[in-house]
N, C-alpha and C positions, 0 to 999 in steps of 0.2 A: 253817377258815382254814389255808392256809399260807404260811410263811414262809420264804424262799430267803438262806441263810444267816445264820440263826438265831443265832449267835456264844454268848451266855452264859446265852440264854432269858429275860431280863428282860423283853422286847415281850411272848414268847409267857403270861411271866406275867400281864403285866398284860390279855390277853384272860381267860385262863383266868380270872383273878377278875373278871369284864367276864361272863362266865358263855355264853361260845362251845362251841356245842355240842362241836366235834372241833378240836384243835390238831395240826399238823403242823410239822414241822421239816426242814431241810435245810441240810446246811453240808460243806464241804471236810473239815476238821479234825477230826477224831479227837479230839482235846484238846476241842474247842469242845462238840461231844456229848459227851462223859461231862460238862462243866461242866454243859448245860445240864440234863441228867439230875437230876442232883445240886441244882442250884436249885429244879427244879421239886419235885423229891422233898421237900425242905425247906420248899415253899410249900404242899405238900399236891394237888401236880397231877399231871398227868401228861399227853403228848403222844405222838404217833409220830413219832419221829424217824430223821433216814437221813445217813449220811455218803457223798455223795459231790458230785462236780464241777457245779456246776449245767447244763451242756451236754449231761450224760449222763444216758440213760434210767438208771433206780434203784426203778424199780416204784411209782412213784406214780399212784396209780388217775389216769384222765383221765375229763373230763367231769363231775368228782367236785367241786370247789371253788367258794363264792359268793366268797373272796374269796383272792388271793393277793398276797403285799407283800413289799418287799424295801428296809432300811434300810442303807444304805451300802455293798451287799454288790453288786448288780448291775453296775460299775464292773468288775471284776474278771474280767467272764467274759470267753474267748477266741474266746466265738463270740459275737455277740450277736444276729443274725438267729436260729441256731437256741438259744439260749436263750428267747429272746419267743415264738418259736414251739414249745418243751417245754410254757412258762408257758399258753402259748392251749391247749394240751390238758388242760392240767390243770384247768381252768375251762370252769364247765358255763356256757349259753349265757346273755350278759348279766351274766355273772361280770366282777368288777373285779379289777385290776390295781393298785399303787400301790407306786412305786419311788424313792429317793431316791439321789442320787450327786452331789459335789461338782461345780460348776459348770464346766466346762470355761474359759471366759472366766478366771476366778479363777486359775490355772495359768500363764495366757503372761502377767502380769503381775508388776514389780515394783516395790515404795513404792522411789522412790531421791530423799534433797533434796526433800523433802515436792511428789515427785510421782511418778504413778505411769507405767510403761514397759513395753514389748512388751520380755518377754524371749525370746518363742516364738511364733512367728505359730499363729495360732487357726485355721487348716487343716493344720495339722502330724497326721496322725493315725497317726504311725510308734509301731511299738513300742519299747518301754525297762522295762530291767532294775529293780526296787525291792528293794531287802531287807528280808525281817521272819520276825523269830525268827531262827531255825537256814536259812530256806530265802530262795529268790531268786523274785519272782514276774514275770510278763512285764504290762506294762501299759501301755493306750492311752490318751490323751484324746482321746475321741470329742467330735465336735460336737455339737449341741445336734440337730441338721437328722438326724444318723446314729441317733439313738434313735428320733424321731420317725418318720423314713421304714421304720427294723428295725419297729416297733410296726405301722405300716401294712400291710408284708406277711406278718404273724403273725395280722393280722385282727382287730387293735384298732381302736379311733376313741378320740381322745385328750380326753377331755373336760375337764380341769381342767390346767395347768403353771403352778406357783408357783416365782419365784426369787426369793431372798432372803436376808439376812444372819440369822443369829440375834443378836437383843438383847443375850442373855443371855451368851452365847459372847463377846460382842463386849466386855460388860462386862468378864468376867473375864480377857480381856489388855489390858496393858500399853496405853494409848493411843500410846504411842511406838512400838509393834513394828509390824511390818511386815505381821502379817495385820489386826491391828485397822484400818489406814489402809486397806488395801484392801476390808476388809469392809465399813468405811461407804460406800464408792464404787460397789463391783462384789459383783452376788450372791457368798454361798458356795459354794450349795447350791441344788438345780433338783429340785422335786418333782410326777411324772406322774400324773396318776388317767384309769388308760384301761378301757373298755370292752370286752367280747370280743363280737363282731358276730354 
């Protein structure tokens, strides 16, 4: 299995004792690898891990992966056709996919006077600046239709999309705040299970 931005290795732990024959890793961050090093190391595992941008070749065998997945982290790339399309190499044939990224729809909205409002039309798919940590990242909300259609000519077939709120997420704020009102109305979270053809 591999995982496309791997962040602190708590997923890839939890294959590892799941008893997955080979763990792979892959993240931007510098910092994110050595954490996830160090976890693993402390859990008695161990993985191949690579730091670099997920759009870019970094020697990851192809044709090599039954399963590849990516928890919040796909969102982020700058290319997303040729990211889907790295992912379909790296996955041998009838290899799955399964990606998860905040719900676009959940973005142009806002709870205002217990109602909710377009504050961003949900074709807007310009880029914009985010800050986190020390650095600046560039970022799109993509539509739901531009994953789907990237997946299609990577040479996916989409077989399962879940959108939904989380329960539990939803419990622990505030009923009064502003993502709790929108979570029980409009998904958070939009989750893909595709296929390599």
């Amino acid at each position: 299995m591999l995982e496309i931005g791997c962040g602190s290795g708590h997923s890839l732990q939890y294959l590892g004792e799941c008893k997955v024959s080979e763990l792979w890793g892959t993240d931007i961050s510098e910092k994110q690898i050595e954490k996830t090093t160090q976890h693993l190391t402390s859990c008695g595992l161990s993985a191949k891990l690579i730091c670099s941008p997920m759009e870019e070749e970094c020697g990851i065998p192809e044709d090599y992966f039954d399963f590849v997945y990516s928890i919040y982290a796909i969102g982020w790339t700058t290319d997303l056709e040729g990211t889907f399309c790295r992912i379909a190499s790296y996955l041998k044939k009838d290899g799955v996919f399964i990606f998860s990224w905040s719900h676009p729809i959940h973005k142009c909205v806002v709870a205002e006077n217990n109602m909710l409002t377009f504050k961003k039309c949900y074709f807007d798919e310009s880029w914009y600046s985010v800050s986190l940590g020390e650095g600046t990242l560039a970022l799109s909300d993509r539509k739901l239709s531009t994953y789907v259609n990237a997946l299609a000519k990577a040479g996916f077939v989409v077989e399962q999309m879940i959108e939904q709120s989380d329960d539990e997420i939803m419990q622990s704020w505030d009923d009064n705040s502003e993502f709790a009102k929108k979570a029980k109305m409009l998904p958070v979270t939009f989750v893909v299970k595709a296929r390599k053809l």
